[in-house]
N, C-alpha and C positions, 0 to 999 in steps of 0.2 A: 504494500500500500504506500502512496507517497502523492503526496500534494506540488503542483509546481503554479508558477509563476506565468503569463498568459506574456507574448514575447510579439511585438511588435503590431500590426492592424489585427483586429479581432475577426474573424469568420465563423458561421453558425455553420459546419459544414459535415460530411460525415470520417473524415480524412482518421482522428481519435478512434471510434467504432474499427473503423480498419484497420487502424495498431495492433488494435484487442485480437482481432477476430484471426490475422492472423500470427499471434500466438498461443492457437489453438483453441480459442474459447469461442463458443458458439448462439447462446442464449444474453448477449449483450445489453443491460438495461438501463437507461438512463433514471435518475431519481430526482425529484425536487418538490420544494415547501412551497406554499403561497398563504399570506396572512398571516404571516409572523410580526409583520407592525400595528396591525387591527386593533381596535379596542375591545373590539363586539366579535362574540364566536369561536369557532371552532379556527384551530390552525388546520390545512386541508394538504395535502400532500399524494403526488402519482409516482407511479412508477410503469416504463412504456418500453418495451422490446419489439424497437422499429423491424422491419422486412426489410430483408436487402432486394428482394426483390419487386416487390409495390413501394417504389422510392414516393415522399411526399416532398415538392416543391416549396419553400416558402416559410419554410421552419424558422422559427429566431427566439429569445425570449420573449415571453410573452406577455412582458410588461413595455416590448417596443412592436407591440399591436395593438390595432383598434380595437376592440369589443367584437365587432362584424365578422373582422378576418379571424380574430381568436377562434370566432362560434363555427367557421369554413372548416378551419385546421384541425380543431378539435370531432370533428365527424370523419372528417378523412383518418386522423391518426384512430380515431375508433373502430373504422370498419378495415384499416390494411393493417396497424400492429399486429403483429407474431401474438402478443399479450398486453395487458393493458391491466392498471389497478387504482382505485382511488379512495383513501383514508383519510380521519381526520380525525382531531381529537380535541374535547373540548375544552370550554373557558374556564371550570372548574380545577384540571388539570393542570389547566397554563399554570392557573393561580398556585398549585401546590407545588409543583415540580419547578415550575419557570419556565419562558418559551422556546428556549433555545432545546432544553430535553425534550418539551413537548414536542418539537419540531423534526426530532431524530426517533424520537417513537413513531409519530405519523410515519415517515419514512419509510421507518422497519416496517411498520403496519402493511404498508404499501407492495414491499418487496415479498414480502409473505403470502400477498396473497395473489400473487403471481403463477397462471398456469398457461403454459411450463415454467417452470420456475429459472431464475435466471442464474447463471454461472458465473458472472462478470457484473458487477456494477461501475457505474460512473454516474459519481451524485456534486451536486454542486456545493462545494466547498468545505465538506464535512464528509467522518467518516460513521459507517452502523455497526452496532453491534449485534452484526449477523456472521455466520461461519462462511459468508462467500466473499472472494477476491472482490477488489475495490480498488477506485481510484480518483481522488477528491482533486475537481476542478477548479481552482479561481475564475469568477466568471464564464461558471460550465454552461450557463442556460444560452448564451451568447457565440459559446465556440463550438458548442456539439448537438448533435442533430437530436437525438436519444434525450438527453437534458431537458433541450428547447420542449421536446414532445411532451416532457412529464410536466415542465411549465405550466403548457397551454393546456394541458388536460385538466392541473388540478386547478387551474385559474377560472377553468369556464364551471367547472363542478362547483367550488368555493361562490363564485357568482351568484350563479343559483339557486345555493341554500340562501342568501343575503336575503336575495328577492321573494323567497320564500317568508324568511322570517323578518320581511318588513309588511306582510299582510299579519303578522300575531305583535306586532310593535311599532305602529305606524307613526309616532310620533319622534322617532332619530333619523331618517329618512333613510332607510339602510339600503334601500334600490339604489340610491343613485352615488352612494361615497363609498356602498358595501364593507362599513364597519370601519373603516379608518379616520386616522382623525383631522379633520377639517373643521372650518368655523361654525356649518349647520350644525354638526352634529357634538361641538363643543357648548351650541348655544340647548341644543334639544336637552345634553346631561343637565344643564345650568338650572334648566326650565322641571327636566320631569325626575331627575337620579338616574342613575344606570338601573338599566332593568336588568333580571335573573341570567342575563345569559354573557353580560358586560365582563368583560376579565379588570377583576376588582386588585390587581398586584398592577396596573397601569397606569399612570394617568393620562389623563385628567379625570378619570373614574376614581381612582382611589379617594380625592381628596371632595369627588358627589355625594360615597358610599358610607348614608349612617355608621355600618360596620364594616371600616375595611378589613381588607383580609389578613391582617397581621394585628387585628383587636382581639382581647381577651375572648368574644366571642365565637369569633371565628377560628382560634387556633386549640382550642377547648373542645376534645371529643365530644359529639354530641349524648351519648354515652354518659358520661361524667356527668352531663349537665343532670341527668335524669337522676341520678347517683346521688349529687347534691341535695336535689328536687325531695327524692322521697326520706334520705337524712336529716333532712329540716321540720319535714312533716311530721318524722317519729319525736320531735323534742318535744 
């Protein structure tokens, strides 16, 4: 395993995939997070084992795409990947672990549940703790095709549940900033609190949140709290 340094003009290309493949590895998988800066949600994470033979045009990060083309890309790499997988994990999570772990859990989530399962990863800029060869890109979703692909898959998935669950919370506007944090959606916590699904270790949530997530309440098994509850009643 070994992380390098990205050298000169960047290309989103398959050229990496090709190193891999022929040093004998066959099931080649690109990995990547999306929602790891959000305030609102779940971290969402893919993992995509392009075809060498049904090649897809137009691949790139999928944060240097529009919405439209994302939603093109992400059908095509649906119906020609080898495999395809998408996890996520949620706000609760974030809050207890942090999001960088939560971030590499999705991952593994992702890589797991992969059928066929892949022999080779290349995941952007981090490594998993799974039993398969790996290889951590600086600026992978940018320089490799496989990458780019688990981007735009877990970008347009991540999207989706937003717009999902901006009809059960309509008042943060979560269609259209999908959980990150801009001035609507800093004025909507100002105005309503974070709701139930806000990652409360964040701010500008934390400092909305009657109980942030490192108050005696919150960090107090709920368990204990019952414990307490019925010891007071016996006095």
């Amino acid at each position: 395993m070994w992380a390098e340094q990205p050298a000169g003009k960047i290309r989103c290309d398959g050229t990496i995939e090709r190193e891999v493949r022929a040093r004998g590895f066959r099931s080649v998988a690109g990995v990547d997070e999306v929602g790891r800066g959000a305030l609102f949600g779940p971290v969402f994470a893919a993992a995509v084992i392009l075809s060498q033979d049904r090649p897809i045009r137009g691949l790139n990060d999928s944060k240097q795409l529009d919405a439209d083309r994302r939603e093109v890309l992400a059908e095509r790499i649906r119906e020609r990947a080898v495999a395809w997988a998408v996890a996520a994990v949620d706000a609760a999570t974030i809050d207890r672990v942090n999001i960088y772990q939560a971030s590499r859990l999705a991952m593994k989530l992702a890589v797991e549940k992969l059928r066929p399962v892949a022999d080779f990863l290349l995941i952007d800029a981090l490594y998993l703790d799974v039993p398969i060869a790996q290889r951590a890109l600086i600026h992978g979703d940018a320089r490799c095709q496989a990458i780019a692909a688990a981007s735009i898959v877990a970008k347009v998935a991540r999207d989706a549940c937003m717009c999902e669950w901006d009809a059960v919370f309509p008042h943060y506007g979560l269609a259209r900033h999908k959980g990150y944090s801009t001035p609507e959606h800093s004025d909507a916590l100002a105005s309503h609190g974070p709701s139930p699904l806000h990652r409360l270790s964040f701010e500008p949530v934390r400092s909305r949140s009657l109980f942030p997530v490192d108050s005696p309440v919150n960090s107090m098994d709920q368990m204990d709290l019952f414990d307490e509850m019925a010891i007071q009643e016996c006095l």
